[in-house]
N, C-alpha and C positions, 0 to 999 in steps of 0.2 A: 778291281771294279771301281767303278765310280760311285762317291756319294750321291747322297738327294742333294744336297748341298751345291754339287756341283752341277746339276743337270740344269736344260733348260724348262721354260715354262711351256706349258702344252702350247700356248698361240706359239710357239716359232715353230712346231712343228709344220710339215707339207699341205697344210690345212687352210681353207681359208678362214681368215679374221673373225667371220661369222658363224663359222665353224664352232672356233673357240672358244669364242665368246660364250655358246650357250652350254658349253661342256664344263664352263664358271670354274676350276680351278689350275692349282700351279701344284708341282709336286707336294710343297709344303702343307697344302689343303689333304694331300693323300695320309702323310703323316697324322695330320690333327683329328680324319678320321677314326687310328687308332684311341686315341684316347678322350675326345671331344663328345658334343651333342648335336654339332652340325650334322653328321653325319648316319645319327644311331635312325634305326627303324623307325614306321610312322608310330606315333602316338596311337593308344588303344581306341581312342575317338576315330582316329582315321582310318582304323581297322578294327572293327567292335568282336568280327567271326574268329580273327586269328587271339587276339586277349583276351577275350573270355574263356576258351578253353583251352588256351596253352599250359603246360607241363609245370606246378610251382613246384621243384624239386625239393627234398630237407635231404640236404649230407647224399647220403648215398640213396640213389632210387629207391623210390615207394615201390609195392610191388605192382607187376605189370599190368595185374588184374584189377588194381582200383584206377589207373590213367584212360585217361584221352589223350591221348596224344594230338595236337594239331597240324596244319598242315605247313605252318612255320614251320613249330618244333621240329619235327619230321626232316624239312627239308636243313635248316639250321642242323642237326646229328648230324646225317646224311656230305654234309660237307666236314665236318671235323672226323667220320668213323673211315669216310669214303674218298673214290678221289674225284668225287663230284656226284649232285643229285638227280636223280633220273624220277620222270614218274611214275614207275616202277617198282621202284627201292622206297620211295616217301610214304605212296601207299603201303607199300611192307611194314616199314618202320611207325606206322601210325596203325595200321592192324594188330601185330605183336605188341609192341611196346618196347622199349629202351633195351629191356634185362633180357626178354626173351630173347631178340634179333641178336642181343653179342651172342647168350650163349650158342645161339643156332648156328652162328658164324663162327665160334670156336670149336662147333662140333665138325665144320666140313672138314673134307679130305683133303689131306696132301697134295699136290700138284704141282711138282718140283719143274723147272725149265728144262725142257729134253737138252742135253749135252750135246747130241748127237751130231749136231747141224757145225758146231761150233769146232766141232772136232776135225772139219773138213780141213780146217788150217795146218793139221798134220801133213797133208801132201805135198804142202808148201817149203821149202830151205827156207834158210834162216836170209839167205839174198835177194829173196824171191818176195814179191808185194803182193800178196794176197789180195782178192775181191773187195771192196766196201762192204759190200754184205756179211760177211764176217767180220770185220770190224764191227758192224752196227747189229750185231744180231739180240747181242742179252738186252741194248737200248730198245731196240725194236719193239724183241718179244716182251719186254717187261712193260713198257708204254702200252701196246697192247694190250696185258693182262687189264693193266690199269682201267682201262676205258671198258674190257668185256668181258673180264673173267667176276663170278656172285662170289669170289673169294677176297672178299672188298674189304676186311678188317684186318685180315693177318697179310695182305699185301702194301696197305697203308701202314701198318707198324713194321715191316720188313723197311719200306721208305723208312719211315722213320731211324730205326736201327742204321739203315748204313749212311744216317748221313753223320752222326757221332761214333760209331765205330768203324772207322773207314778202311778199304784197303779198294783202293779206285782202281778203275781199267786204263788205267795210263802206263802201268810196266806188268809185263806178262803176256800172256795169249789169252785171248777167247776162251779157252775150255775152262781156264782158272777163275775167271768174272763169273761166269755161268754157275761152276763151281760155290764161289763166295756169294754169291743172292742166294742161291738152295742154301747156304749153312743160314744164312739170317732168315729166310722165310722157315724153317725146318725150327728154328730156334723164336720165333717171334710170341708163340703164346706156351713157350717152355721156361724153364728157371735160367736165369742171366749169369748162374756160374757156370752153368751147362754152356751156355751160348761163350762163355771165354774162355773155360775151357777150351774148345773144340776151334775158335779162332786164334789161339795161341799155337796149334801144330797146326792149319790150315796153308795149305802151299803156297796159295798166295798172298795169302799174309803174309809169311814167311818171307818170300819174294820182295813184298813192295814194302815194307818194316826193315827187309836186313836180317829176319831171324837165323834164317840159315846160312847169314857167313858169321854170325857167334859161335868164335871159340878162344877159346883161353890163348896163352903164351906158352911155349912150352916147349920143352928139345926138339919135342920134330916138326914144327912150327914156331921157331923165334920170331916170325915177325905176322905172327897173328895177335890180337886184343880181343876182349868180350865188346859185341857193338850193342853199344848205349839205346840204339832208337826205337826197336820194342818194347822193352823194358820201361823208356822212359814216358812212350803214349800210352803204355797198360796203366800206367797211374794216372799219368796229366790229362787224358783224352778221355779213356773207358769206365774209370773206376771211381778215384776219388779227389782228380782236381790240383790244382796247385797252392789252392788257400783250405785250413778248414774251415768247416760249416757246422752253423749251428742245426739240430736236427730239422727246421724249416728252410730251412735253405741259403739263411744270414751269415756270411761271415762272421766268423769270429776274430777280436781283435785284440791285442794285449791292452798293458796298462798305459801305453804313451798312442792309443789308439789306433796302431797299424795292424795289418793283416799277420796271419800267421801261416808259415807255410806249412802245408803238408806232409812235404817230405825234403830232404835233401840229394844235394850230389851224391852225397855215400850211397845213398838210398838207391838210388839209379845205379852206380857201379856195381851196387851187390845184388840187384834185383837181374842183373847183366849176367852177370857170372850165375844166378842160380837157371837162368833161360838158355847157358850151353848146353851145346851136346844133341840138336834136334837138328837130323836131317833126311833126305828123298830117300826112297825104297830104289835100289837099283835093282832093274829085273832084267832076266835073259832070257830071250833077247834082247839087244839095245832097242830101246824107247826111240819112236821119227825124234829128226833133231828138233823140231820147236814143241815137243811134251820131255824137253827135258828136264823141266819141274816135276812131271808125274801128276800134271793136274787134275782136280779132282781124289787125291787120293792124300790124306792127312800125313803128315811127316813124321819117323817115327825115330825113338833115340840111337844115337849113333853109338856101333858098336866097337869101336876103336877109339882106346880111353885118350889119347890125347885131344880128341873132336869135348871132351866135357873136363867141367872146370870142377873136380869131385872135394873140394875142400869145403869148412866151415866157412857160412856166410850169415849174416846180419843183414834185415831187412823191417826196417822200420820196427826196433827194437825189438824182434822176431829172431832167434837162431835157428840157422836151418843148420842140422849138423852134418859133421863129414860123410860122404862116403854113402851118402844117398841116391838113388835112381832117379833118372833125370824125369819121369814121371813122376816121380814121388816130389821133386822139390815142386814140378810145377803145379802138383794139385795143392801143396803149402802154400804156393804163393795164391793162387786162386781163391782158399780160404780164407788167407790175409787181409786180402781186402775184400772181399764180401765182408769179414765181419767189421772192416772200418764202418766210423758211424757217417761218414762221407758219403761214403757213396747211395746209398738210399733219396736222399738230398740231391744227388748229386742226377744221379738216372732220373729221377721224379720229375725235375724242371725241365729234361730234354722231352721227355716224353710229354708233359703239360705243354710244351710251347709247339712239337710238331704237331701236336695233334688238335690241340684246343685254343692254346694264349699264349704270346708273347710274353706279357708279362706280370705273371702269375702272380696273387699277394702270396706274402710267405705262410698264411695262417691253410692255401692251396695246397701249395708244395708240401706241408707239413703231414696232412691228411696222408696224402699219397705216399710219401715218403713212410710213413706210416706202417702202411700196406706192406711196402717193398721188406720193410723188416719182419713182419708179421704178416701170413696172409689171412691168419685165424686158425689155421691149421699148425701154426708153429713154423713154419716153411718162409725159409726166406728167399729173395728175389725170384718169385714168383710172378712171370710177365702175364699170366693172364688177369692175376687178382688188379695186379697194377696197372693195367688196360682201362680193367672195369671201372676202376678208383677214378682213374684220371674221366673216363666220358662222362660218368654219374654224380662226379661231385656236383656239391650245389652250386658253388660255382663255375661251375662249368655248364651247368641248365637254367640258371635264373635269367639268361638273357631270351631263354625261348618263348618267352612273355616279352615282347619287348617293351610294353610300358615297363619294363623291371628291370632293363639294359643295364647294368654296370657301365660307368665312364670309363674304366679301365678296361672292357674287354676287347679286345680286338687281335689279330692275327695278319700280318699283310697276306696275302695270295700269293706264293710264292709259283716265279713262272711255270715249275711242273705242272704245279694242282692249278695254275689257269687253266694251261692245256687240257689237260684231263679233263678238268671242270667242263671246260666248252665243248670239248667232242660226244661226252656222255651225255649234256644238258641237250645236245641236236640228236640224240637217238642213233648215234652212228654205234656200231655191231664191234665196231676192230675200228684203231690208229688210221687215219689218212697218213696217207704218205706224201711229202715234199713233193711240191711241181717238179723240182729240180732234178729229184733221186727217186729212185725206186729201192733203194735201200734206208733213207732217213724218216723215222715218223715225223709227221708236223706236230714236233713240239718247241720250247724256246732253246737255241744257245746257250740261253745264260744257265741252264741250267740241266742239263743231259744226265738222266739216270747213272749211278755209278762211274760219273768223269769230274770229280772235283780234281781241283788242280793242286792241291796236298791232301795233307792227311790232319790240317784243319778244315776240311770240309768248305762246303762254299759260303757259310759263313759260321761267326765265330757266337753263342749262343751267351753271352756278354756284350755282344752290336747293342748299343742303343743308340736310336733315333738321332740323327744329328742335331745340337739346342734344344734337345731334352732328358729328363731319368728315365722315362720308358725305356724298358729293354725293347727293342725292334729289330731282332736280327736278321729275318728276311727282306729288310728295306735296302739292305745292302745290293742286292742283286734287280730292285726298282731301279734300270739304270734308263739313260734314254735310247739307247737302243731297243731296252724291255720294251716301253713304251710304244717305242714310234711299232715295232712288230705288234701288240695288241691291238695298236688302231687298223690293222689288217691280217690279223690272224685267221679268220675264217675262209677268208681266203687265201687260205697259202698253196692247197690242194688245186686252187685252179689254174686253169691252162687259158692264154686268151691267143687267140690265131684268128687275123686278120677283122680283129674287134668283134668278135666273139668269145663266148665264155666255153669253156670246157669241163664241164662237173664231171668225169668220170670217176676221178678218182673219188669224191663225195662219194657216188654212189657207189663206190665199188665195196667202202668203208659203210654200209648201210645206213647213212646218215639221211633222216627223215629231214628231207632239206626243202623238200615238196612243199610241208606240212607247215613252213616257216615260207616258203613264195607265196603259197596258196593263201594266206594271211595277211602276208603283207600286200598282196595284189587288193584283197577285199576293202581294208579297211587298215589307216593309220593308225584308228583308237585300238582296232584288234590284235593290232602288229602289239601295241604297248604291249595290250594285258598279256598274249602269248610271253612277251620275253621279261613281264614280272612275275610269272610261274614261273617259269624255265631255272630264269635266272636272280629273283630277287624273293624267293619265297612267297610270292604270291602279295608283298607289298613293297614296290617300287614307291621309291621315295616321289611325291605328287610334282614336284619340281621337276624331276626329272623326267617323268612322266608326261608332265604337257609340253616341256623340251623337246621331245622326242617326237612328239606327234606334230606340233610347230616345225620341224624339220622338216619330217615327210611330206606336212602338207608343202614345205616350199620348197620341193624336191631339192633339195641342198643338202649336203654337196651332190654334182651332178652327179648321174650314171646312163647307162644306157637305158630307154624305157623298155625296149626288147627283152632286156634281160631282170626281170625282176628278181632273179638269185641276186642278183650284185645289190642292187639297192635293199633288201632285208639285210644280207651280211655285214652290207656295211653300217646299218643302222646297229644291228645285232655287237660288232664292233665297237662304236660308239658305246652305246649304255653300259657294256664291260668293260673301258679304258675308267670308267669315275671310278672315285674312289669309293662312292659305295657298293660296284662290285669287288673291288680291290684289294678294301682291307673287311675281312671276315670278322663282323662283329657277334 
């Protein structure tokens, strides 16, 4: 991916000059959003309704019954709990209040992605190129959920979850992807030894890790080895890191001030050797030849002693002793580090930065981290207590007053939750789907559900900001291709034949698109105000504001006046390319 650093400045984009000009900045301006005052919300002068009764949080939420909730704050939660604000959901969340709406939302029902669809890839040989459509299905349906399923909290922390415990749709089949999102949605407001547990024998974990060609060396296998790369993202990636932490989140450093590390190479070879011995249930009849993972169905210890490594092992000053069940070592090692003091630190900052802030202070992290050890009940990694920690801290709600903005809060947009954001904010029902495909939702490349291109995720959650300390790990994927696709993302669903426009697909996707022509046809100032609800909490920064309406009035850039879908969209475009829709303060 390309840096900010290396991108260009929005005037070279396909725009014209005047264009540019009034959209005033350069990537680097996107950055300084995060952590600047150019950028932050209007002044409580400039918005007296939304600062006077916005949320002044202490520590963890007051209770629900003494708030007002505003219609900021509201919509501000609403993008960090959701995957975008609807008015709908704003009004909910400023009805209930903060505490209620999670727990409501921790109390809905399961609703795991039907397999079924995904299974059709069974009919297929392994020579044989299957449909797009099953390649795209758990992308699809998951993008989907995003934009229309009211299971908006445990699908945002399912997001969450896979993008630091990864096991990507890039090797395997369809049914094992489908598979791996049900175990993280199924796990998301459950305890996270449970959740690694359960992705430690997952097939395709298994699969895309290597777990299941671990096995030892041994007479009837001389030239098998324990393979190192489960073993060694169960620490570096999932648990606790490759430096330790102080319980805020701070490295710890020896006496000559360097880092310390976690664990070693032995630590890895012996954590190798206690994760032999896990393999697929062979059933009879033979399994089609592309479920010969047995997807969907957990792996379970191999009963033929040379597939396991049954000696004493050592693991980060841990003895697992001889002649254990390869169950039994693996709930040891699960133990293990659940009870390092790493990994509370360690989950806390991924969970703060997907959900709420890049770059969290440590005294954040600390709270939550907190939690993760304790949830009050004695219970440790507990994802729902840790949920709640991270939405309710006070730092995480003092910017919903925005005369109270912290200069440090911010979050870029990352391409998903653009998408999402923008399909949910137009009232659409269900995902548009690409002009192109009838199989691809219109959302970004850069960033496709469950297709990161390792298993460091699409980025690395130490990114910071190019020429500054800000952690910004989603500026990585701000690339200019991101870009030049948000200056036209609203319209990606459309079709144009013979200079004409084609909304089917909008409306097919029940996107209230009417309700945004019909606005913008009336009046320019009314186009603003609609798309500082929609999309700016109800206060659009005033600059950008009469920018916008300065446009319209000078019909610039052109469109066709026949079609006034095109000229909202692209106005709708524009206001979302700045960076104060961009980076989530």
């Amino acid at each position: 991916m390309s840096s900010i650093r290396q991108q260009r400045p929005l005037a070279t984009f396909p725009m014209r000059a005047a264009f540019a000009a009034v959209l005033g900045v350069t990537i680097s301006a996107a950055l300084s959003g995060c952590g600047g005052d150019a950028d932050r919300p209007p002044s409580a002068k400039a918005a007296p309704e939304i600062a006077s009764d916005a949320l002044a949080s202490r520590g963890q939420v007051t209770p629900a019954s003494t708030q007002r909730v505003s219609f900021y704050a509201a919509s501000r939660f609403a993008e960090q709990a959701s995957f975008g604000a609807t008015p709908a959901l704003v009004a909910e969340i400023q009805a209930k209040g903060f505490e209620r709406w999670i727990d409501e939302q921790f109390a809905l029902p399961l609703v795991p992605i039907d397999m079924r669809p995904a299974e059709a890839v069974y009919a297929y040989p392994f020579n044989a190129n299957p449909p797009e459509s099953l390649w795209q299905y758990l992308n699809g349906e998951f993008a989907r959920r995003a934009v229309a399923s009211t299971d908006q909290l445990r699908l945002r922390v399912t997001w969450s979850l896979s993008q630091f415990v990864v096991a990507a749709a890039t090797k395997g089949e369809p049914p094992g992807w489908v598979e791996w999102h049900n175990l993280l949605y199924r796990n998301a407001f459950g305890r996270y030894d449970t959740l690694l547990r359960q992705a430690s024998v997952d097939s395709h974990m298994g699969h895309y890790l290597d777990n299941d060609q671990n096995r030892p060396k041994s007479a009837e296998c001389p030239h098998c080895a324990p393979n190192e790369n489960y073993a060694r993202e169960l620490m570096q990636l999932f648990t606790i890191g490759v430096y330790k932490l102080n319980a805020d989140g701070t490295p710890q450093r020896d006496n000559r001030g360097r880092f310390i590390e976690t664990y070693t190479q032995r630590d890895v070879e012996e954590l190798a050797r206690v994760m032999t011995g896990w393999t697929r249930v062979f059933s009879d009849p033979p399994r089609p030849q592309r479920n010969w993972g047995n997807w969907g169905q957990p792996m379970t210890p191999s009963t033929w002693p040379p597939d396991r490594d049954s000696g004493a092992k050592t693991v980060l000053g841990r003895v697992f002793p001889a002649a254990q069940s390869a169950q039994k070592d693996l709930d040891d090692a699960i133990d293990l580090l659940m009870a390092h003091p790493n990994i509370a630190p360690f989950v806390a900052l991924r969970l703060i930065q997907h959900l709420v802030k890049s770059d969290p202070t440590p005294a954040y992290v600390g709270r939550v981290a907190a939690i993760f050890g304790n949830n009050g009940n004695g219970v440790r990694g507990d994802m729902r207590a840790m949920v709640k920690a991270v939405l309710l801290d006070a730092e995480a709600r003092t910017g919903d007053n925005p005369a109270a903005a912290r200069r440090d809060d911010g979050k870029f947009r990352e391409p998903f939750l653009y998408s999402t954001a923008l399909w949910r904010a137009l009232g659409c029902t269900t995902m548009p789907k690409q002009t192109w495909s009838d199989a691809r939702p219109a959302i970004s490349g850069q960033q496709e559900p469950f297709r990161q291109s390792s298993v460091f995720s699409f980025y690395a959650p130490t990114d910071r900001a190019p020429g500054s300390n800000l952690l910004a790990p989603e500026q990585r994927l701000i690339t200019t291709d991101e870009l030049r696709g948000r200056g036209n993302q609203a319209l990606w669903p459309v079709k144009y034949d013979s200079g004409r426009m084609d909304s089917t697909r909008l409306r097919d996707a029940g996107c209230k698109t009417d309700e945004f022509t019909g606005t913008f046809t009336r009046s320019s100032s009314a186009y603003a105000d609609l798309l500082a609800q929609r999309f700016f909490r109800g206060a659009m920064p005033p600059t950008l504001r009469s920018n916008l309406v300065e446009i319209m009035a000078m019909q610039w850039p052109p469109y066709n006046k026949n079609e006034p879908l095109e000229g909202a969209m692209r106005m709708l475009n524009f206001a979302t390319l700045t960076p104060y829709y961009g980076v989530i303060k």
